[in-house]
C-alpha positions as CSV (number, residue, x, y, z in Angstrom):
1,X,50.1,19.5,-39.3
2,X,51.7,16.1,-38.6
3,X,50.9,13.1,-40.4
4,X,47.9,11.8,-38.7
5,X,48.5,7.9,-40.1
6,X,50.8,6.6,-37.3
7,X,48.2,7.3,-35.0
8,X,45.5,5.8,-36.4
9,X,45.9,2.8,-34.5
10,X,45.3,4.8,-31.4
11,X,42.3,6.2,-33.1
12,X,41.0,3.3,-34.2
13,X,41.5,2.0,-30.7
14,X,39.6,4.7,-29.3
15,X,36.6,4.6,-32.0
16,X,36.0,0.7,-31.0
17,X,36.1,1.8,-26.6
18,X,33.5,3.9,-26.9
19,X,31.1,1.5,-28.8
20,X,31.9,-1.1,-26.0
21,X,29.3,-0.6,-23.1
22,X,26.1,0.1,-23.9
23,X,25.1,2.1,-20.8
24,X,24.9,5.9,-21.1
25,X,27.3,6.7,-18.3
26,X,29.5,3.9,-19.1
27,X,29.4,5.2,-23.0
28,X,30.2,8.4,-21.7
29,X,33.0,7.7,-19.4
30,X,34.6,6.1,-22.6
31,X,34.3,8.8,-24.4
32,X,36.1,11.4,-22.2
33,X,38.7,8.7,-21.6
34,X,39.3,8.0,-25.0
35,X,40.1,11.7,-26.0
36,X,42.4,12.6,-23.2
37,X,44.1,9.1,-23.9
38,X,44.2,9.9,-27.6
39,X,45.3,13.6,-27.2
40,X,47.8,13.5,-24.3
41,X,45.6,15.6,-22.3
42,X,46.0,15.5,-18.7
43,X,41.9,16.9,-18.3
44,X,39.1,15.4,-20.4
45,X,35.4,16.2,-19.7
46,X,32.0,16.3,-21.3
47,X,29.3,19.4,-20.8
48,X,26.0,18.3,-21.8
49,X,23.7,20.9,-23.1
50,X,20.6,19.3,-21.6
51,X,22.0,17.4,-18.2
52,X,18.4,16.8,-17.3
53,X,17.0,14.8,-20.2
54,X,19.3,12.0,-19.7
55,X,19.5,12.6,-15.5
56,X,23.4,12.8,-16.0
57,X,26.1,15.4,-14.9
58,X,29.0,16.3,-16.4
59,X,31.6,13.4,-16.9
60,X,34.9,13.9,-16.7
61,X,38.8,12.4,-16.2
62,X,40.7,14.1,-13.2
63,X,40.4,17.6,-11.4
64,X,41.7,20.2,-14.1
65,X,44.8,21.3,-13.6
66,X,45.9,24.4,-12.3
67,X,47.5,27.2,-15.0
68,X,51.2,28.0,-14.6
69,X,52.2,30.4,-12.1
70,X,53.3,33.8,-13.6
71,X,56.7,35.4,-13.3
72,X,57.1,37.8,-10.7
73,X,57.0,41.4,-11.7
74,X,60.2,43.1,-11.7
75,X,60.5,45.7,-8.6
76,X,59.1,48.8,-9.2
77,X,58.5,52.3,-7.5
78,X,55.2,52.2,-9.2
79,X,52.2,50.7,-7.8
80,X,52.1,47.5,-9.3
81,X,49.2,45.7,-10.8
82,X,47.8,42.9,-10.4
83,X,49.3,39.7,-12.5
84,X,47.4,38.4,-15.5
85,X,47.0,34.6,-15.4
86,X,47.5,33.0,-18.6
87,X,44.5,30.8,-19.8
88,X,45.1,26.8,-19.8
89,X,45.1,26.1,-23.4
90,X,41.4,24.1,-24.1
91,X,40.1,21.7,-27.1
92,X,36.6,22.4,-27.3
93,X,34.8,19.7,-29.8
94,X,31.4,19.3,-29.8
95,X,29.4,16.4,-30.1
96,X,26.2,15.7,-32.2
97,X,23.5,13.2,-31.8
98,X,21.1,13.6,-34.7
99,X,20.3,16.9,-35.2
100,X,21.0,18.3,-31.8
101,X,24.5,19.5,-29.7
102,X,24.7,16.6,-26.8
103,X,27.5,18.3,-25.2
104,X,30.9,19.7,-25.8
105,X,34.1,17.6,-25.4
106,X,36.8,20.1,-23.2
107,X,40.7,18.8,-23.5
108,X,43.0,20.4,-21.5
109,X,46.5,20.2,-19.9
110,X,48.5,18.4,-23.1
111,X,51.9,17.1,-21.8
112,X,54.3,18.2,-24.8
113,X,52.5,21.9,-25.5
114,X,49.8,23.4,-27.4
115,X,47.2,20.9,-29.0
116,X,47.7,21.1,-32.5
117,X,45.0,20.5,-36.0
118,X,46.4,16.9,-36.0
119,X,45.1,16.7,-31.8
120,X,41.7,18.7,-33.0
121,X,40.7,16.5,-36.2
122,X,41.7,13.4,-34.3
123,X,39.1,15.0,-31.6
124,X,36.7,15.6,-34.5
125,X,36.7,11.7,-35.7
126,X,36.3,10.2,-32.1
127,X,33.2,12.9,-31.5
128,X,31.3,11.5,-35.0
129,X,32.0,8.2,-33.8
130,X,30.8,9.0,-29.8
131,X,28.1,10.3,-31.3
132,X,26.6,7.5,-32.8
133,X,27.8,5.7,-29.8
134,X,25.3,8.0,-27.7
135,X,22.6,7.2,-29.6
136,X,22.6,3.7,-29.1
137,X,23.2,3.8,-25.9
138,X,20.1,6.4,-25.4
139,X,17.9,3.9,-27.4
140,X,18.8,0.9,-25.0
141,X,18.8,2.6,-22.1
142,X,15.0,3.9,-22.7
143,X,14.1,0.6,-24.1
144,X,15.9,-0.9,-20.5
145,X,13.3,1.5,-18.2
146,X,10.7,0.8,-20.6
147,X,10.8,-3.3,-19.7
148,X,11.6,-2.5,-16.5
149,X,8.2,-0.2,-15.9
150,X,5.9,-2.9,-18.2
151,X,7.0,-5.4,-15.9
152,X,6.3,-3.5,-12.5
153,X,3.2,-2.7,-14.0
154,X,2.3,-6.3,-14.8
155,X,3.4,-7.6,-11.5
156,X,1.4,-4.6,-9.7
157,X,-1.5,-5.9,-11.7
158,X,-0.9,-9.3,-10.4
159,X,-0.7,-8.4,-7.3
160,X,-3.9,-6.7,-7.0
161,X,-6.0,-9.0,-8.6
162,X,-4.9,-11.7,-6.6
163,X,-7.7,-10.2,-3.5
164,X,-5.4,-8.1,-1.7
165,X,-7.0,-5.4,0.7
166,X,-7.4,-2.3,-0.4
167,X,-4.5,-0.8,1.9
168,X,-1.9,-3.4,0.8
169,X,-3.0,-2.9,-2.7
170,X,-1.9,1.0,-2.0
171,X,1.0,0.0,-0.4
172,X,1.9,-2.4,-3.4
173,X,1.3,0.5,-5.8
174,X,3.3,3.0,-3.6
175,X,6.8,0.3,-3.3
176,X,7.1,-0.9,-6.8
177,X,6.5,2.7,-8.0
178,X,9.4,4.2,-5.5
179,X,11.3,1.4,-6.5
180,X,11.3,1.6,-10.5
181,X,11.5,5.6,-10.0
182,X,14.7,4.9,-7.6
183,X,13.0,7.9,-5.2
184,X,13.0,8.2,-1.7
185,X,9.6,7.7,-0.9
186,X,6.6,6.2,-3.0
187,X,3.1,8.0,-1.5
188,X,-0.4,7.6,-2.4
189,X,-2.9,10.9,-1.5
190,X,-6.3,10.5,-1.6
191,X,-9.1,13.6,-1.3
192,X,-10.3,14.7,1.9
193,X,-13.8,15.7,2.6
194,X,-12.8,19.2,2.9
195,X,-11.0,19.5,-0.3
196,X,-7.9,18.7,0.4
197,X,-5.5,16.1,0.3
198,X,-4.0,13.4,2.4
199,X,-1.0,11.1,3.0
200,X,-2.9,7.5,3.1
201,X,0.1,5.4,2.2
202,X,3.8,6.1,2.4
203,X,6.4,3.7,1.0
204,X,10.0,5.0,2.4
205,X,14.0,3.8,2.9
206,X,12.8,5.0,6.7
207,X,10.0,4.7,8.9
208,X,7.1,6.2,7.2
209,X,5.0,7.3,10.3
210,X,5.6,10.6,10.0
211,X,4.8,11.0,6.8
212,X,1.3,9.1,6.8
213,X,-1.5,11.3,7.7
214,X,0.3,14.6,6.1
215,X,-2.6,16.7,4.7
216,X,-2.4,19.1,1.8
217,X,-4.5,21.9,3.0
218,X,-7.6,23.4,0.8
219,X,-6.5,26.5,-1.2
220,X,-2.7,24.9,-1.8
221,X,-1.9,26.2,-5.5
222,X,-1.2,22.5,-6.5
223,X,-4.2,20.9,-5.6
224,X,-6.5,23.0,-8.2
225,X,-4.2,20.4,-10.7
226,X,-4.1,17.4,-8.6
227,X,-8.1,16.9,-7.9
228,X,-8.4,17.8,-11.6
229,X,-6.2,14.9,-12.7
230,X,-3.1,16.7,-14.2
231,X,0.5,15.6,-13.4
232,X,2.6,18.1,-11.5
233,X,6.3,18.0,-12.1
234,X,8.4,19.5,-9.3
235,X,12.1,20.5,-9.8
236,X,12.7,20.9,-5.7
237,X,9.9,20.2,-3.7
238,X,12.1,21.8,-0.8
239,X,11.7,25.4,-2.6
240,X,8.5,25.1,-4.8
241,X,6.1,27.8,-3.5
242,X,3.5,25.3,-4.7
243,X,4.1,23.1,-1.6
244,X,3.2,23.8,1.8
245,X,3.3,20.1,3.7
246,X,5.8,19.7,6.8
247,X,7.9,17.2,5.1
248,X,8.7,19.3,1.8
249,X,11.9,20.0,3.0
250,X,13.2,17.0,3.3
251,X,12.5,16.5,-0.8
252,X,14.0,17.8,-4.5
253,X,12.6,16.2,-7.5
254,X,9.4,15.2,-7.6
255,X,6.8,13.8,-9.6
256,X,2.9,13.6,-8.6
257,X,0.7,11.5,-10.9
258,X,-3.1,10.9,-10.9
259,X,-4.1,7.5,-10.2
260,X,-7.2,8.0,-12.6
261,X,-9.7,5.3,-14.7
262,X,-13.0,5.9,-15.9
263,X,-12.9,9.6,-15.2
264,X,-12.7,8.3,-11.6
265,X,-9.8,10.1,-9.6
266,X,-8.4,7.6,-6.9
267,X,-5.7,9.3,-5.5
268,X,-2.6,10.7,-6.5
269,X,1.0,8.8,-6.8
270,X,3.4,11.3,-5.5
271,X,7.3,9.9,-6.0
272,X,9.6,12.2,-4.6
273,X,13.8,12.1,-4.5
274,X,16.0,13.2,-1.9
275,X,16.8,16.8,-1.9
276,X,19.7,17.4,-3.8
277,X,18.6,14.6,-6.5
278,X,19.0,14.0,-9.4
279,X,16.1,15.4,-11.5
280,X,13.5,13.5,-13.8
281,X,14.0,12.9,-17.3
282,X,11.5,13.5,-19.6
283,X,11.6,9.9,-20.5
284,X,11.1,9.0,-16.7
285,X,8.1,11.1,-16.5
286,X,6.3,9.5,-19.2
287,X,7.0,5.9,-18.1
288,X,5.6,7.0,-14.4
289,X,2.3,8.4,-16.0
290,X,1.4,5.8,-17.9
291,X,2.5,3.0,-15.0
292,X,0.0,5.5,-12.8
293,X,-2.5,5.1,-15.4
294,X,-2.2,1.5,-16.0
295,X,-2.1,1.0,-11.4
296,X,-5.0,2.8,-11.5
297,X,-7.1,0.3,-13.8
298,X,-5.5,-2.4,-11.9
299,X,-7.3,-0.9,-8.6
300,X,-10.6,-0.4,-10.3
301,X,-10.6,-3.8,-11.8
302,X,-9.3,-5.9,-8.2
303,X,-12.1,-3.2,-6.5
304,X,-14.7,-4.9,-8.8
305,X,-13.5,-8.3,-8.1
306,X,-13.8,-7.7,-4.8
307,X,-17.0,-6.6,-5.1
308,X,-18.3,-9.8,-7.5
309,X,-16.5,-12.1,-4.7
310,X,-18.6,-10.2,-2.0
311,X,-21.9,-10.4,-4.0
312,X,-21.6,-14.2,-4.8
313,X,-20.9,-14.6,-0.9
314,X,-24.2,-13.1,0.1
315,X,-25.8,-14.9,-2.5
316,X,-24.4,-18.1,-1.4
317,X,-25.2,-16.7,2.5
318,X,-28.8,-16.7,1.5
319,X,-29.2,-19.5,-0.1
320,X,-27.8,-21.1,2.8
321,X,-30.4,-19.7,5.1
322,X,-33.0,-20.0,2.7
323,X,-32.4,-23.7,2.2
324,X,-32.1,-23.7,6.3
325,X,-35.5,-22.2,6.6
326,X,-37.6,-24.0,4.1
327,X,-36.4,-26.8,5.0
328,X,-34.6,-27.8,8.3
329,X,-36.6,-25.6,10.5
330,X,-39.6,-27.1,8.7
331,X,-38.8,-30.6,9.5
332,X,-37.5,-30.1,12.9
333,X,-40.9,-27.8,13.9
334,X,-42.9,-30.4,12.4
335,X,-40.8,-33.7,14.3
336,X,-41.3,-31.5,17.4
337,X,-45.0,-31.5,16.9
338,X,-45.3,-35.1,16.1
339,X,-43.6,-35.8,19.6
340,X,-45.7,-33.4,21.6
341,X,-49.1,-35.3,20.3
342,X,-47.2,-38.2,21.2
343,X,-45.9,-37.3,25.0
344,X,-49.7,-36.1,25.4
345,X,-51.4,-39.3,24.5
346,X,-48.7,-41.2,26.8
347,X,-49.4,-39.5,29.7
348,X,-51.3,-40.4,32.7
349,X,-50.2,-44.0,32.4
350,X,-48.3,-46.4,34.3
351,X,-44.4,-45.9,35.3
352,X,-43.3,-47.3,32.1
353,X,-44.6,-45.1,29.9
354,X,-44.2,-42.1,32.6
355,X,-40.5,-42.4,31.6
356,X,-40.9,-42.8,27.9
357,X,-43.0,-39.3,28.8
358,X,-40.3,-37.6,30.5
359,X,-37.6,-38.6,27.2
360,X,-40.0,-37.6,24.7
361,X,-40.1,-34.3,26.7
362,X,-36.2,-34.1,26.6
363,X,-36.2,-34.8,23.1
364,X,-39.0,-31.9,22.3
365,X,-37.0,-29.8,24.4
366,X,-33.9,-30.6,22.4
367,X,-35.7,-29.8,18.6
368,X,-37.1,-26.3,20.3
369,X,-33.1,-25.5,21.1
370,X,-31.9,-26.8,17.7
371,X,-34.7,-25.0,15.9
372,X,-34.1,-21.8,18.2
373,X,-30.0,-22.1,17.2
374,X,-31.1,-22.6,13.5
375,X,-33.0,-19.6,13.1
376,X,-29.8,-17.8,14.9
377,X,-27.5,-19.5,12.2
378,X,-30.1,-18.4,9.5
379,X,-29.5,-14.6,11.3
380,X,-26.4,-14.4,11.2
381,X,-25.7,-15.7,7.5
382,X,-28.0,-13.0,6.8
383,X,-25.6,-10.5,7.9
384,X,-23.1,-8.8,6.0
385,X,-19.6,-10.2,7.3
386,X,-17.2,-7.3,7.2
387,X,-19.8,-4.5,8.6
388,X,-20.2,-3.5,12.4
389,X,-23.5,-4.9,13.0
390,X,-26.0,-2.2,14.2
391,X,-28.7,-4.8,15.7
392,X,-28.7,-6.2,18.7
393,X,-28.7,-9.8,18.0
394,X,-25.8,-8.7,15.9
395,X,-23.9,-7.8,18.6
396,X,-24.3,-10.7,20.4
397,X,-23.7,-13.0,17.9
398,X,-20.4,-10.6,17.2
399,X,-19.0,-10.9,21.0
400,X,-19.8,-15.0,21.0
401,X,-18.0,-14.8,17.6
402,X,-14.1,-13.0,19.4
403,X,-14.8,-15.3,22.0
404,X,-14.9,-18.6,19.8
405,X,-12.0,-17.6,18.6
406,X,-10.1,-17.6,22.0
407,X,-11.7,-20.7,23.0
408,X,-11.3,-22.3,19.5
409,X,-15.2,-23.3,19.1
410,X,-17.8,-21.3,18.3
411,X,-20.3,-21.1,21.7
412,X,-24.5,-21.6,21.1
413,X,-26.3,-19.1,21.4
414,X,-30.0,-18.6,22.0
415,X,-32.8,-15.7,21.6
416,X,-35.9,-16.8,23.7
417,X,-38.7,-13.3,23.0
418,X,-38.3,-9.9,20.8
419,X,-35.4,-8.7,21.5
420,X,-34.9,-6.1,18.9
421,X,-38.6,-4.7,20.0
422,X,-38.3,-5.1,23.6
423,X,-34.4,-4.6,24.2
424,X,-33.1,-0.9,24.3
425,X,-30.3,1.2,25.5
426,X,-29.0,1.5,28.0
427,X,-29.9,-2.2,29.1
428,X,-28.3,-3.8,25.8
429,X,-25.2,-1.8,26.5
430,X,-25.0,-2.9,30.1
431,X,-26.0,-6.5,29.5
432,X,-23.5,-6.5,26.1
433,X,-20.7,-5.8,28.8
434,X,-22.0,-8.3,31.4
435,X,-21.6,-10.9,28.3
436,X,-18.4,-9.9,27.4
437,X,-16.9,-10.6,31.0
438,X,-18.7,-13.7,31.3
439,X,-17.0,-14.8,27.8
440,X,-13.8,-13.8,28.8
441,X,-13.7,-15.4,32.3
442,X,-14.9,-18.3,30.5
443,X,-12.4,-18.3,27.9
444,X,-9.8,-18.6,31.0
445,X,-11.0,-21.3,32.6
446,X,-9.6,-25.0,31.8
447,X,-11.5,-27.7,30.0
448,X,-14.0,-25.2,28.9
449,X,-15.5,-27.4,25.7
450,X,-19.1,-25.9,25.5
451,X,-20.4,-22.5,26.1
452,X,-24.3,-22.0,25.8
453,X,-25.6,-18.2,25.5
454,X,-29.1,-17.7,26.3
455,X,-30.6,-13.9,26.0
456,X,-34.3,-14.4,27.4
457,X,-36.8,-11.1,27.4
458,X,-39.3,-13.3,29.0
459,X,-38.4,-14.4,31.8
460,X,-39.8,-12.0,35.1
461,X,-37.9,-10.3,37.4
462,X,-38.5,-12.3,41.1
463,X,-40.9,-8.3,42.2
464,X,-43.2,-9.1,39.1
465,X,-41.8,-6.7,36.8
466,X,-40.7,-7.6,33.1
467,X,-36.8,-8.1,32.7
468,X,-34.4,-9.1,30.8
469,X,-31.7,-12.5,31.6
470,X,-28.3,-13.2,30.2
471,X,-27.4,-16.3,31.0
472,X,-23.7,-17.6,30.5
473,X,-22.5,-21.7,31.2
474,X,-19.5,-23.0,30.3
475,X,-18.5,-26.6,31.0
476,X,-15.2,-25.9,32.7
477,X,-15.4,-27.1,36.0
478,X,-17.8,-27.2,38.7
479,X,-19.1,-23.8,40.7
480,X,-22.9,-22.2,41.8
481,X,-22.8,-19.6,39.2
482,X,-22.4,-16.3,39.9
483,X,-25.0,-13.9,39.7
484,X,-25.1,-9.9,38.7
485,X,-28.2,-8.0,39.2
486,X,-30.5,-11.5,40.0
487,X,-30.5,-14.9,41.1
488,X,-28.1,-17.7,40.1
489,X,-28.3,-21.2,38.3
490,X,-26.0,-23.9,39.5
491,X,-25.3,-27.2,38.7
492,X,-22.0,-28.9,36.9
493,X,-20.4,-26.2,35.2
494,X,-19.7,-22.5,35.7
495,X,-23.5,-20.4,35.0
496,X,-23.2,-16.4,35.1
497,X,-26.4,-14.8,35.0
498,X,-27.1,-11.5,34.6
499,X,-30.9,-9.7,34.6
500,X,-32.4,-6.2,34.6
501,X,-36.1,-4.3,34.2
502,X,-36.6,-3.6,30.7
């Protein structure tokens, strides 16, 4: 054996390179560089026992080079036999972190001839060093993901709880988890009403309409774990028998991960890699669980914000209308009677006081249509703001509602009679359509700045019979009205009036 000493500055060299980088494949890289570097070896590489628990494959210096072609046999009458290749002379050295065999170091190709015990404990030395080196760099690189899935979880948290709707809170859940994951596509399943399960929220590098709406079918072997709130770990999603969707082949790796709080399942968080992936470390897996665990508080908590928001808007809404009823209606019904007794004693007098008559009639007309557009107000505080209303007054108030925001102000809208007890389908159907073109031909007309809504069950049909009238005037312009199943109004303005038999 030669004299190892004169090139221990070449060791030494190599010792300090592989302690440079901190990063597992950069550490690596060193590592296999280092040897063939220190050796003379024209092919360097490192076999990990466990490829998957660090997500890496097999590192290595150049393509390994071919053995020596052997002499040609010597002509024979005999049948000759095939050629024995020689073997390409290999240093194996493996490597040790802790207590375990990371990998084994392969050297192979040595310029000058056979490696020799100086090459092999030279080998030995850089392999106690790289395998300390490993270590650290396995420490730091899980303390790395760690940050980096804390922080995705904090900023989903923020996210959420800053009132996002429940489908962009999904959608937030579904990108940063794809993201920190580095998968293809980040997707959030939710249970169906058959059992099953279904695509709600897809987060991809493509377009994601394909893959929203995918449905797990009842009976699938996977979802017996997934409604119970178990992870499922999937090497190829592509070839797992477990999987039956339409878009598994387009998968490998996989991970699916309850989105659970409270004993409350919400969904599932399913991140998936492109087929052919790399696979999930064990580290990885546990980050993603406990970031699906911590996303799933998040939702529970910004769904009980919502909720708190929601309840102090109703009770704001009635005190509103509570405040509005006790008092302003009150006022205004009492004012009107005060004028009433007052037009009544002024009447049957000279011209004078015939006209204050006729204003105090205005203005008692006037406090009946404020009072009548109050107690419509009051109505429709009393409503809950993101339901479909199911009344009819709802309805109405709904359709004046998209129209004020086309014309930019809300339009007035009056109830003269019962018209939940004396309205019923299909005449609030047809005259819910007859309001909705008289809206939206007034919403095209220029200078349009008031638009009055008057739905009267009162008022008789010209034969006698009891009927219903919509009546629709809008300021824009001057016209007679048009008319639709009854007589018209005219006068400055545009009037559409619609009537039927109740």
């Amino acid at each position: 054996m030669h004299d190892p000493v004169p090139r221990l500055p070449s060791l030494l060299e190599a010792v300090l390179s592989v302690g440079t980088d901190l990063e597992l494949r950069a550490t690596l890289q060193h590592i296999v560089d280092a040897a063939a570097e220190l050796t003379e070896a024209r092919y360097a590489a490192l076999d990990m026992t466990d490829p998957g628990r660090d997500g890496l494959t097999g590192i290595r210096t150049a393509e390994r080079p071919e053995p020596p072609e052997p002499p040609e046999p010597p002509e024979s009458t005999e049948s000759p036999k095939p050629p024995e290749l020689p073997e390409l002379p290999e240093l194996v050295v493996p490597i040790h972190v802790d207590d375990e065999v990371f990998g084994d170091l392969r050297l192979a190709g040595k310029r000058d001839g056979p490696f020799t015990d100086e090459d092999e404990q030279l080998v030995r030395v850089l392999a106690t060093q790289a395998g300390i080196a490993i270590g650290n760099a396995r420490l730091y690189e899980t303390a790395r993901q760690r940050e980096r899935w804390i922080e995705g979880a904090a900023a989903v948290t923020t996210a959420l709880l800053s009132g996002e709707s429940v489908a962009d809170a999904l959608m937030t859940v579904a990108e940063r988890a794809r993201r920190l994951a580095e998968a293809s596509a980040g997707v959030i399943l939710q249970p169906t009403e058959d059992g099953g399960m279904e695509i709600v929220t897809a987060s991809t590098l493509d377009d994601p309409g394909d893959i929203v709406g995918v449905v797990i079918e009842p009976g699938s072997p996977v979802l017996e774990q997934l409604l119970g709130g178990e992870p499922v770990f999937i090497d190829d999603t592509a070839t797992d028998p477990r999987m039956t969707t339409r878009v598994r082949h387009r998968f490998g790796p996989s991970m699916m991960l309850p989105l659970q709080a409270g004993g409350r399942l919400l969904g599932t968080l399913a991140l998936p890699r492109r087929r052919g992936g790399r696979p999930y470390t064990a580290v990885e897996r546990l980050l993603a669980t406990q970031f699906a665990s911590q996303a799933a508080l998040a939702l529970v908590h910004a769904e009980a914000q919502h909720s708190r928001e929601r309840l102090a808007v109703y009770e704001d809404r009635d005190r509103i209308a509570r405040d509005l009823h006790d008092l302003v209606v009150q006022r205004l019904f009492a004012t009107g009677m005060m004028l009433e007794s007052t037009q009544r004693r002024s009447a049957g007098t000279g011209d004078t006081d015939k006209d204050v008559h006729a204003m105090l009639g205005r203005a008692v007309d006037e406090l009946q249509s404020t009072v009548q557009e109050v107690r419509t107000a009051i109505f429709a505080l009393q409503q809950p703001p993101a339901d479909a209303p199911t009344t009819f007054r709802g309805k109405v108030l709904r359709e004046a509602a998209g129209a004020g925001a086309v014309l930019g102000f809300q339009p007035s809208t009056r109830f003269i009679g019962a018209v939940e007890n004396r309205l019923a389908e299909p005449v609030a159907g047809r005259l819910l359509t007859a309001l909705r073109r008289a809206l939206t031909a007034a919403s095209r007309r220029t200078g349009v700045s008031r638009v009055e809504i008057t739905v009267d069950v009162t008022a008789p049909l010209p034969d006698g019979r009891p009927g219903v009238r919509l009546t629709v005037f809008d300021d824009g312009g001057a016209g007679n009205g048009h008319t639709e199943g009854g007589g018209a109004e005219g006068g400055a303005g545009t009037t559409v009036t619609w009537q039927s038999p109740l």
